[in-house]
C-alpha positions as a Python dict, from the first residue, in 0.01 Angstrom:
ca = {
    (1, 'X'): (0, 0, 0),
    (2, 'X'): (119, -369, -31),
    (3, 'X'): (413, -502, 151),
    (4, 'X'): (713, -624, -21),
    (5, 'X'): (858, -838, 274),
    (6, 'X'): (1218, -803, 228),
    (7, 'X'): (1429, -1183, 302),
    (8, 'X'): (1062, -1335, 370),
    (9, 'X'): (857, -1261, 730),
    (10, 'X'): (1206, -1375, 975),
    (11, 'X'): (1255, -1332, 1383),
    (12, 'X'): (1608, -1358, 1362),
    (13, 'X'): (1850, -1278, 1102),
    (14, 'X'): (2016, -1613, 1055),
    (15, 'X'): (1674, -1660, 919),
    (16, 'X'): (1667, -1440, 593),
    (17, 'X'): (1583, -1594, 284),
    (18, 'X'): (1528, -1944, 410),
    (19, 'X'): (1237, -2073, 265),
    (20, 'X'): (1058, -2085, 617),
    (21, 'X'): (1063, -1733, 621),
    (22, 'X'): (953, -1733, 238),
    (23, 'X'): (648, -1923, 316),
    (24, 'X'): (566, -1748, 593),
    (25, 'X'): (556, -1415, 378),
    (26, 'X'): (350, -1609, 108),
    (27, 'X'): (138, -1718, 378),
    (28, 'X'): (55, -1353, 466),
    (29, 'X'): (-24, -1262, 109),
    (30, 'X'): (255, -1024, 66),
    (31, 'X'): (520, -1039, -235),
    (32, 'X'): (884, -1102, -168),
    (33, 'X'): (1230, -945, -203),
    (34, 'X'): (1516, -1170, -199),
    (35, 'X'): (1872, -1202, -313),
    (36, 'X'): (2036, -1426, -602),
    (37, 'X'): (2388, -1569, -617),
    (38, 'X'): (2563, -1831, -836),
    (39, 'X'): (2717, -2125, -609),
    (40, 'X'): (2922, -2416, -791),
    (41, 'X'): (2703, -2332, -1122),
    (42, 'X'): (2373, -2316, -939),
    (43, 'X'): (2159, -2015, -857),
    (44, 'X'): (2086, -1958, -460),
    (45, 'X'): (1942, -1728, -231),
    (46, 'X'): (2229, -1533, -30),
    (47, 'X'): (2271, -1221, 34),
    (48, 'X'): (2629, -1246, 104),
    (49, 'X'): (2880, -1469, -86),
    (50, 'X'): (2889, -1850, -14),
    (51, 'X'): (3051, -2089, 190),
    (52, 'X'): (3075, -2411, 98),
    (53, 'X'): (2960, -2539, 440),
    (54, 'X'): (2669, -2367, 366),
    (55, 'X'): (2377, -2460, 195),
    (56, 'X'): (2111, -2204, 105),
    (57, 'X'): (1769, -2320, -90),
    (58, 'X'): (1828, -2263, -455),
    (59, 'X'): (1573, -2033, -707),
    (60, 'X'): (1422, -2358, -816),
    (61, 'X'): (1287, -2416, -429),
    (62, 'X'): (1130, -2072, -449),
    (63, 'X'): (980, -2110, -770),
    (64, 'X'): (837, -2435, -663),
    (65, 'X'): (725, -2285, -345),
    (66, 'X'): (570, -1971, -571),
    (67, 'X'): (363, -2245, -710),
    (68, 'X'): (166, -2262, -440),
    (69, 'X'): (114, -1891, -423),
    (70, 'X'): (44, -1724, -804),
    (71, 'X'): (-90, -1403, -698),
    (72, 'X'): (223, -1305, -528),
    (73, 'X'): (552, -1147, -718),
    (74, 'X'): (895, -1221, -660),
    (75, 'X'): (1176, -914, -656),
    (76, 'X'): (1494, -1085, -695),
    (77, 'X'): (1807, -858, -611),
    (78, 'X'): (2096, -999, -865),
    (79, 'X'): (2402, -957, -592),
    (80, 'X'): (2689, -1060, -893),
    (81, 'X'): (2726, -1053, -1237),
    (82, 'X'): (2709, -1353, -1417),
    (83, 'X'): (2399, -1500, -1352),
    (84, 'X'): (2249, -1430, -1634),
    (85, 'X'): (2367, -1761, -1869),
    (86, 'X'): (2204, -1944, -1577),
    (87, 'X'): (1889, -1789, -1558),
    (88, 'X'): (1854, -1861, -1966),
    (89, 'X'): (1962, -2207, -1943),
    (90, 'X'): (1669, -2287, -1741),
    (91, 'X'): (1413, -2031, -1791),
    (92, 'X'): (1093, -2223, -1573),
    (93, 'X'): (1032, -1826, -1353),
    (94, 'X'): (894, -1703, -1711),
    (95, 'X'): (550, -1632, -1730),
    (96, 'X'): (531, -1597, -1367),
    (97, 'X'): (521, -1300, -1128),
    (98, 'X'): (905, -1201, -1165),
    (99, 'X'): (1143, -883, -1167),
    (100, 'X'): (1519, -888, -1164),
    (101, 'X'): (1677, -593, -1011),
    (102, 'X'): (1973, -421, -861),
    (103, 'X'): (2242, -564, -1106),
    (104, 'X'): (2517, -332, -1217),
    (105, 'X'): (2468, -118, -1511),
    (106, 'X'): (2663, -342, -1799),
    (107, 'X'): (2477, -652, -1670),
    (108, 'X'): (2161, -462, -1686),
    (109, 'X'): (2222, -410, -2049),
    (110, 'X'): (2287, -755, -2083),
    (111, 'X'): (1922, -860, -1907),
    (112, 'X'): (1801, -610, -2121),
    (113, 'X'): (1891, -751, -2421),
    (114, 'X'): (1767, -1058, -2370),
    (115, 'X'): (1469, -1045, -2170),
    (116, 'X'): (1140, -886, -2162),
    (117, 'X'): (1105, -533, -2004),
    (118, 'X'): (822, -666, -1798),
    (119, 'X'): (1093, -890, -1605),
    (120, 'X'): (1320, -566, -1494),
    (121, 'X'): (1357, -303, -1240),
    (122, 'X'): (1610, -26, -1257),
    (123, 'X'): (1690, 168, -964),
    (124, 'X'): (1624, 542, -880),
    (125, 'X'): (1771, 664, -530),
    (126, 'X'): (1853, 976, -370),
    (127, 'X'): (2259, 895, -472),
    (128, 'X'): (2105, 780, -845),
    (129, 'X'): (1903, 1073, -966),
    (130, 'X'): (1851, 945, -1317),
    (131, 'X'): (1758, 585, -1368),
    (132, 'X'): (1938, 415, -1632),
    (133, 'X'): (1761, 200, -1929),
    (134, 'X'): (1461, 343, -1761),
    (135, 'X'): (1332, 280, -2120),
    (136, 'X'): (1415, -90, -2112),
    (137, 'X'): (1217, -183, -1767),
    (138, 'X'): (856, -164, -1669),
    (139, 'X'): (948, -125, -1256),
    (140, 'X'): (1157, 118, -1055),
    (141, 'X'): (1315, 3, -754),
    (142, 'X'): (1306, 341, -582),
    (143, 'X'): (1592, 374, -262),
    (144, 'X'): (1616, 689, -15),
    (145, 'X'): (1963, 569, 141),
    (146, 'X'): (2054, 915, 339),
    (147, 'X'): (1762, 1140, 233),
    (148, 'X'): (1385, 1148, 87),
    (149, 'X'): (1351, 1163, -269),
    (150, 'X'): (1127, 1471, -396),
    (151, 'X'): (784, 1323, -531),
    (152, 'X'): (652, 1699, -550),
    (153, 'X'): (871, 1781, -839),
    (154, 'X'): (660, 1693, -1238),
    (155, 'X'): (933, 1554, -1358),
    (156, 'X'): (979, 1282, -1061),
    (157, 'X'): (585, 1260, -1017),
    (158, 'X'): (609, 1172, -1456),
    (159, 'X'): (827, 890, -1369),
    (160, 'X'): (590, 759, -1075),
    (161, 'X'): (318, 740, -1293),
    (162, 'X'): (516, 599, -1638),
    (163, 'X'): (607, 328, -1396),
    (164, 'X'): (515, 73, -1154),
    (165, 'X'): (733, 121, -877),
    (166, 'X'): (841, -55, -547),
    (167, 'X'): (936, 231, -253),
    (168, 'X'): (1238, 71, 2),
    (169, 'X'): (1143, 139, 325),
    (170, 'X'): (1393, 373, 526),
    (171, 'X'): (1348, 128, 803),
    (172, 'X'): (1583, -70, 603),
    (173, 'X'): (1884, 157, 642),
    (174, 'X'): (1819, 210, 1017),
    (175, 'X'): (1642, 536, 1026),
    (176, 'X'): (1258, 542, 1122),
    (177, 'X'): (948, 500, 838),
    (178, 'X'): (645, 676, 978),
    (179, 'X'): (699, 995, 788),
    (180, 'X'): (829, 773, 489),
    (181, 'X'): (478, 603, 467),
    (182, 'X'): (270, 913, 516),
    (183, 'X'): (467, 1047, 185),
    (184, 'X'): (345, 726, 51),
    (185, 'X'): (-27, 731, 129),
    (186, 'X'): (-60, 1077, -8),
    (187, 'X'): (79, 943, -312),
    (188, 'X'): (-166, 666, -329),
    (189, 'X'): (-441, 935, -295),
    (190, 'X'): (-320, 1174, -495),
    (191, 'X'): (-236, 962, -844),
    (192, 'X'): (-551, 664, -716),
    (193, 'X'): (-284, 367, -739),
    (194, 'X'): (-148, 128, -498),
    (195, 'X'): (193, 137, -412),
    (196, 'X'): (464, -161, -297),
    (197, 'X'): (717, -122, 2),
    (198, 'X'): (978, -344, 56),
    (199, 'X'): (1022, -336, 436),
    (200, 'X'): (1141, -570, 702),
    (201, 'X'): (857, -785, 820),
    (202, 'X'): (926, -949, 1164),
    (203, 'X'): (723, -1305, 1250),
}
């Protein structure tokens, strides 16, 4: 399985998303999960709102910085609607190694509607049993908040295998991942593919 490193590789949390971490993550050959935000008409890399003391890199940083590093993709969690006029207006992440995820439902229709499939991820969780627009995107962001989703069952094996998928790592809501990444494994044996995992990745 590859590792999604979720924030970038970070020993602290104050670290997240800062493009040291971002590197370091690149530097290790793994893809990367991070969050988007608009700030004062520009689109940055928080996970929570902005301040306006603050001042987190922007997507154009990382895209520059993905320059450096084409065989890596970039999973990038839209945390509010709106963003989308933005992302149009200057469009320089097409063509490269890209998926837009985790936006709410009517802003997913939105992407959908205006860009390819091959740039979205809709989610799939224990809480969300059917993905929506699964139609529309070629990735699944697939989340086990409270409990393990059931990759026994044909229908949910189907949707595996229609899909490329990235698997969040339980570690990421606090509970442990060994029997998480077994599940995982036997997957990758069982259908001969390699899976992602977005999972915290400490320096």
């Amino acid at each position: 399985m590859k590792t999604v490193a979720h924030r970038g590789c970070w020993s602290d949390p104050s670290n997240e998303n800062s493009l040291a971490s971002l590197r370091a993550a690149f530097v290790e050959g793994f893809d990367i999960e991070t969050d988007l935000r608009l700030h004062h008409g520009r689109i940055v890399l928080s996970h929570d709102p902005v301040t306006d003391d603050a001042s987190p890199p922007s997507l154009q940083d990382l895209l520059r910085l993905a320059d450096e590093f084409p065989a890596s993709s970039l999973f990038l969690n839209v945390k509010e609607d709106g963003l989308l006029p933005a992302l149009l207006e200057n469009k320089n992440w097409e063509n490269k190694r890209v998926v837009f995820f985790d936006m709410s439902v009517p802003e997913l229709v939105k992407y959908s509607r205006r860009l390819d499939r091959r740039y979205l991820a809709t989610r799939w969780s224990d809480v969300e049993h059917e993905p929506v627009l699964v139609e529309r995107c070629d990735w699944l962001w697939v989340d086990c908040f409270d409990s393990q989703i059931d990759f026994t069952s044909e229908k949910n094996r189907n949707l595996i295998v229609e899909k490329s998928s990235v698997f969040v790592s339980p570690q990421l809501h606090g509970r442990t991942a060994d029997t998480f990444l077994q599940q995982i494994e036997k997957l990758e044996q069982e259908l001969g593919r390699e899976f992602l995992v977005c999972r915290d990745v400490p320096l």
